[in-house]
N, C-alpha and C positions, 0 to 999 in steps of 0.2 A: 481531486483524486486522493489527494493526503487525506484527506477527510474522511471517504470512504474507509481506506487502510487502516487509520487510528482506530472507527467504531468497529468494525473488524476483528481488529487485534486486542481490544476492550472486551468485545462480547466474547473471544477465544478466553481469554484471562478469568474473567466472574464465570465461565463456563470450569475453569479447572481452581477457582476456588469453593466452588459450588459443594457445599458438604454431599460426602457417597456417591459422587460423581460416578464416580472410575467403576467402584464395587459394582452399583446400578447398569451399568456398561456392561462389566461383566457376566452380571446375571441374564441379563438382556440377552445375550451372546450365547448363552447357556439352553437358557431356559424359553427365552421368546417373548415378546413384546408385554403379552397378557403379565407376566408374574411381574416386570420392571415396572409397567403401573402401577403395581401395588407397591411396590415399594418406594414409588414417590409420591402416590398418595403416601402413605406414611411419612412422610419427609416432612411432605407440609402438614398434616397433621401437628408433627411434632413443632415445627416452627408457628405454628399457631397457638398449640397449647405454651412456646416458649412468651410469643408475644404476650399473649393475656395474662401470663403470669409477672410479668415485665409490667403489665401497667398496671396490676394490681398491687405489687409491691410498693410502685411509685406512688399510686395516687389515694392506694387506703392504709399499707402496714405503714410505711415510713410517715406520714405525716399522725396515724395513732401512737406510734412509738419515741416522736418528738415534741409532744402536745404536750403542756404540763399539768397533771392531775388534778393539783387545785385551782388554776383558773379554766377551768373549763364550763362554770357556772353550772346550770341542773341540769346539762345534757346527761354524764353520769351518772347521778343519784337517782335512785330510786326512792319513788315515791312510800310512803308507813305502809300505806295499804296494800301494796304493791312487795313489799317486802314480806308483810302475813302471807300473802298466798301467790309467791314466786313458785317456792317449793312443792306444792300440796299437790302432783304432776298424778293426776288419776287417768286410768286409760278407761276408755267406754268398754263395756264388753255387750255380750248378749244377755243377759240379765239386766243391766240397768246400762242399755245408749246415751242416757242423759245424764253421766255422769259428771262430763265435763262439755267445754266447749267444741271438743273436736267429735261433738256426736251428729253432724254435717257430717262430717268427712267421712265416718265410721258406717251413716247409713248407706249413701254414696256410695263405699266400697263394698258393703254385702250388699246391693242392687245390684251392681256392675259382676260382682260373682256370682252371681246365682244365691248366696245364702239368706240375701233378705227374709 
């Protein structure tokens, strides 16, 4: 029986530390069922976009930002050839598609609009 009571009184607890608990209540109370979904979707939304910014920090900035630049070997360096035409950043148009590599993607997107 204590058992029941503790998960109980647990689940009341993480219920009122639950961020916008109360406000969502409130609107609920207001407004009616329909608008309070929205704004727990939104809730989790945001604790979603909070996670994956959380493990992006963890698992890509912070280990770029403690890595030490000269033993990294040639993952950073850039190759001679590669360094002539990093810059040379030409965009396809309708005159010359073949400008560069993205003249795939350029004819693709005048199909897909009608201007082909």
């Amino acid at each position: 029986m204590s058992f029941q009571f503790l998960w109980r009184y647990l689940r009341e607890k993480l219920s009122d530390i639950t961020p916008w608990q109360q406000r969502i209540k409130d609107i609920e109370s207001h407004f009616g069922s329909v608008v309070s979904s929205y704004f727990i979707f939104l809730r989790w939304l945001f604790w979603m976009n909070f996670s994956i910014s959380v493990i992006l920090i963890v698992f890509v900035i912070v280990p770029e930002l403690t890595v030490d630049p000269k033993n990294t070997g040639g993952r950073k360096q850039m190759l001679d050839v590669e360094k002539i035409t990093a810059y040379n950043l030409k965009v396809p148009s309708k005159k010359n598609p073949t400008s560069s590599l993205l003249a795939v993607s350029y004819n693709q997107v005048c199909y897909t609009t009608g201007d082909g």
